[in-house]
N, C-alpha and C positions, 0 to 999 in steps of 0.2 A: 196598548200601543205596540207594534211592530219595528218601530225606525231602531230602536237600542239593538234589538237581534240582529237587523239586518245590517247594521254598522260594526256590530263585533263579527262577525259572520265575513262580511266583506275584507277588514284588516284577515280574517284570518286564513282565506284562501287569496289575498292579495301577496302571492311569494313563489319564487322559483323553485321551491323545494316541499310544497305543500302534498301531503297524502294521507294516506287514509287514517292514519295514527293521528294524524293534527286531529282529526275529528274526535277521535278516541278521547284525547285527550280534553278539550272541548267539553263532552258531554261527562268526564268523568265527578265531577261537584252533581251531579245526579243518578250516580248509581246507586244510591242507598234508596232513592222513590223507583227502582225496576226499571229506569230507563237504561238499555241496550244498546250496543254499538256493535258492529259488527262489520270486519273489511275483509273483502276476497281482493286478493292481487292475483292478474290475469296479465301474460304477455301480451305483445302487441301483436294483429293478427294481419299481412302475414306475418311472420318471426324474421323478417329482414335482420333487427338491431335487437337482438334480445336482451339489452340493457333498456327496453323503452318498456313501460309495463302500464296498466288503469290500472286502480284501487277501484273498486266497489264499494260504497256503503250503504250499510241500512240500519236503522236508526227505529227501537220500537219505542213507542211512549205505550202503555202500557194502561188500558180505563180499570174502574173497579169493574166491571162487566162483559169484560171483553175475551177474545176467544183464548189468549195467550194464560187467563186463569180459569179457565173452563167455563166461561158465558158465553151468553148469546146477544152481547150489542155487535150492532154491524162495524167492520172494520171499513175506515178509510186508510187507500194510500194516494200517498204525494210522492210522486217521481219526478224528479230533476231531471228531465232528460236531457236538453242543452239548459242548465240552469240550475245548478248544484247551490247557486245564494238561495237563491229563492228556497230550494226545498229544505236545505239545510237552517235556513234563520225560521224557516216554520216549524221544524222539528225544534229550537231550541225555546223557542213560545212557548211553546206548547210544555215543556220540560219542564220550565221557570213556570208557568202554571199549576203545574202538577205538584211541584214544591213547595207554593204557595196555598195547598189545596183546594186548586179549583180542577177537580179530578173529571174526566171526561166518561161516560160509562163505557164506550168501546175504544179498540185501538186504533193508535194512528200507528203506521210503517210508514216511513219516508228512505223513498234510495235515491241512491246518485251515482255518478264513478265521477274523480278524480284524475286526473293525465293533462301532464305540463310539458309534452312534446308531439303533437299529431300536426296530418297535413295539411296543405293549405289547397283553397280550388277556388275556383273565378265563377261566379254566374253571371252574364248578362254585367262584365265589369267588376261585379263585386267582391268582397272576401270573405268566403267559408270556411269553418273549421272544418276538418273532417272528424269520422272519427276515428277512434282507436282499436277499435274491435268489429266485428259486424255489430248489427243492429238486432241480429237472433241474439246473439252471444251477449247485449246487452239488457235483452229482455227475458235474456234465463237469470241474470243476475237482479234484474230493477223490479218485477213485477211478480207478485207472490199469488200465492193460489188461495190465500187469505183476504186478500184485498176483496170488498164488496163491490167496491168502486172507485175510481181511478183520477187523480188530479194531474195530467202533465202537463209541465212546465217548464215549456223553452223559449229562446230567444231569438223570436220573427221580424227583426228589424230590416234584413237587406231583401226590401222586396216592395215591390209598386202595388200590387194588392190592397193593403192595408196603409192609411195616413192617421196614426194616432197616436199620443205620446202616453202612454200608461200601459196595461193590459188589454186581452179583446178573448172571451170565450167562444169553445166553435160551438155548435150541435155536439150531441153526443151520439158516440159511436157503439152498438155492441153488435157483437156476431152477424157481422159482414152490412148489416146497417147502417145509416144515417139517418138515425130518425131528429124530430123539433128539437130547439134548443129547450134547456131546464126552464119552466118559467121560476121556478126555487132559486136557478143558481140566478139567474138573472136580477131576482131582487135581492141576492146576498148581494150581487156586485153593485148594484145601485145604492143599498146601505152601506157598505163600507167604501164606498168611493164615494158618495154625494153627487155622484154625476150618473146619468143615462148610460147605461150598460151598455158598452162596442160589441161588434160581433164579427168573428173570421167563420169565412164562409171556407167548405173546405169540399172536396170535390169525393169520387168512389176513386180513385184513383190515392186519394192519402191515405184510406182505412188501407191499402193492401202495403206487401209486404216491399221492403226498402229498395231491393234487389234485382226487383223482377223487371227494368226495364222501363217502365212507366211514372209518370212525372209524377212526382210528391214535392209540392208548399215547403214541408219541410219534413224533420222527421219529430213532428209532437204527436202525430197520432200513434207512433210504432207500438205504443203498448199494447192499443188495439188487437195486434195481432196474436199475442198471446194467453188471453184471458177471455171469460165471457162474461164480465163484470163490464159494464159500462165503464167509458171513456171519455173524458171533456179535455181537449186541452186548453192551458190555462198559459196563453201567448203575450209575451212581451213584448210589444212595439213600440214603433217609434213614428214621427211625422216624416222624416227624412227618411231617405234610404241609408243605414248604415249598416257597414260589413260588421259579422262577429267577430271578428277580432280585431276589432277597430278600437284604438288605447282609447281609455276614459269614455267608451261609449254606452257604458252599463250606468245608469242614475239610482243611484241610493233610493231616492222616493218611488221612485216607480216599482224598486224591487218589492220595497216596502211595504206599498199596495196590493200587491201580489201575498206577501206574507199575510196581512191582517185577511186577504178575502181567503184563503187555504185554512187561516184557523177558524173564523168562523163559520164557512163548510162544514171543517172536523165538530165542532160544538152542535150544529144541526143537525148535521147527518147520526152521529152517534149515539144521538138521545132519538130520535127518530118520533118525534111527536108530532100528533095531528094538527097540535093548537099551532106549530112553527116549523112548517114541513121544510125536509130540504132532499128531494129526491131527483137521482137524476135522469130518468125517463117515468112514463106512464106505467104502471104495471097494467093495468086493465088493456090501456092501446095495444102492448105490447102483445100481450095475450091476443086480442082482436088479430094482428097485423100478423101473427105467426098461423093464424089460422086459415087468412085469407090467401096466404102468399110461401114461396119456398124455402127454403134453408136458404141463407145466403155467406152460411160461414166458410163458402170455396174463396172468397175474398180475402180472408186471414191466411190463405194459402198462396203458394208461386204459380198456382193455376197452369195451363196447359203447356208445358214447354214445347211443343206444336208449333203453337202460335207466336211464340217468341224468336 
């Protein structure tokens, strides 16, 4: 069960003073099973207020097989991109797991950054966080070159697009593609939700990069950009439109849901069995699709500033 992580989880970045040592300490009743913490503190970008700073975290759980003791299980990472409960109460599963020895063969990485002062913007009425740093600057910190494959996880509530109270996955992205959605991740979410798997549909215009001028949903695809590891994000919505920083508009259950579908991801992905696949694109299509058709990682790019 997930609800316990995500309830300590939430008390524990519920506070005007939370940063990346809260997490330190957090995870510290599991550094004797190899789980890692790890905080970079970064100013705010511009440096307007040099008292305003993110915390970076990253968080290893550590498999008997994984590349952090010299194997070859595939790594999954879980990035929090607007959504630090989420990635954080799945990192602590997963940890309490591990303690318990139910040991995963590969690793998980889960990052996030932390920041308890960014600014505020309107879309269309509503209220956006912004964020703290560019969207480069947080995908040098969130997205590792270890990752096989990519879970992010933000919160898509202030938006007429989507009416649903739970999560919703997109298609998965890599190297300037949009190819099908996982039919794998699709029955994870089916099993551990009991309900008919949602879907956000997301456009060529979200795989590219934050900055360039052209419309992005939000930023859950950004990791996209810096990796060539496939990309799913793993979107928190809501039936209503509500702003992100709209007080008590985060529901514990819903986080929840989010938590138990990310571990049981991690649990498939990283045994990587035929009897209980969990892949997230076609390797064969892929192969087929790269052969019929061009590069299309100028997408991961700011493209022709020409045209801009």
């Amino acid at each position: 069960m997930s609800l316990q992580t995500t309830l300590v989880t939430y008390e524990a970045l519920d506070s005007a003073t939370v940063n990346g040592q809260s997490i330190v300490k957090m995870f510290a009743p599991f550094s004797e099973f190899n789980v890692t913490v790890k905080v970079t503190t970064v100013n705010d970008e511009p440096p307007e207020d040099p008292t305003k700073t993110v915390d970076f975290v990253s968080i290893l759980i550590p498999g008997t097989n994984g590349k952090s003791v010299g194997g070859t299980a595939r790594t999954l990472g879980v990035i929090g991109r607007n959504g630090a409960i989420g990635a954080i109460a799945t990192a602590l599963k997963l940890a309490q797991m591990k303690r318990a020895g139910d040991d995963l063969p590969g690793d998980v990485i889960v990052t996030t950054h932390i920041a308890t002062d960014v600014s505020m913007s309107f879309n269309d009425g509503v209220a956006f966080m912004g964020m703290p740093v560019s969207s480069e600057t947080m995908n040098i910190y969130e997205v590792s070159s270890a990752m096989d494959a990519i879970l992010s996880i933000d919160a898509s509530k202030g938006n007429s697009i989507i009416k649903h109270r739970g999560f919703a996955l997109t298609p998965t992205a890599m190297q300037g593609y949009i190819l099908r959605m996982s039919p794998d991740l699709v029955k994870v979410m089916e099993s551990t939700t009991g309900r008919a798997a949602v879907t956000l549909p997301i456009s060529q215009q979200d795989i590219t990069p934050y900055d360039n001028g052209l419309y992005h949903f939000n930023s859950i695809m950004q990791p996209h950009i810096a990796t060539k590891a496939p990309v799913v994000g793993v979107a928190v919505t809501a039936q209503s439109v509500a702003g992100g920083s709209d007080s008590s508009a985060n529901h514990e259950t819903d986080i929840a849901e989010v938590v138990r579908f990310c571990v049981e991801v991690a649990k498939r992905f990283t045994v990587a069995s035929t009897d209980n696949p969990c892949e997230f694109y076609n390797a064969a299509e892929w192969s087929k699709i790269r052969g019929m058709y061009p590069d299309l990682s100028v997408f991961q790019t700011s493209g022709n500033p020409i045209e801009r």
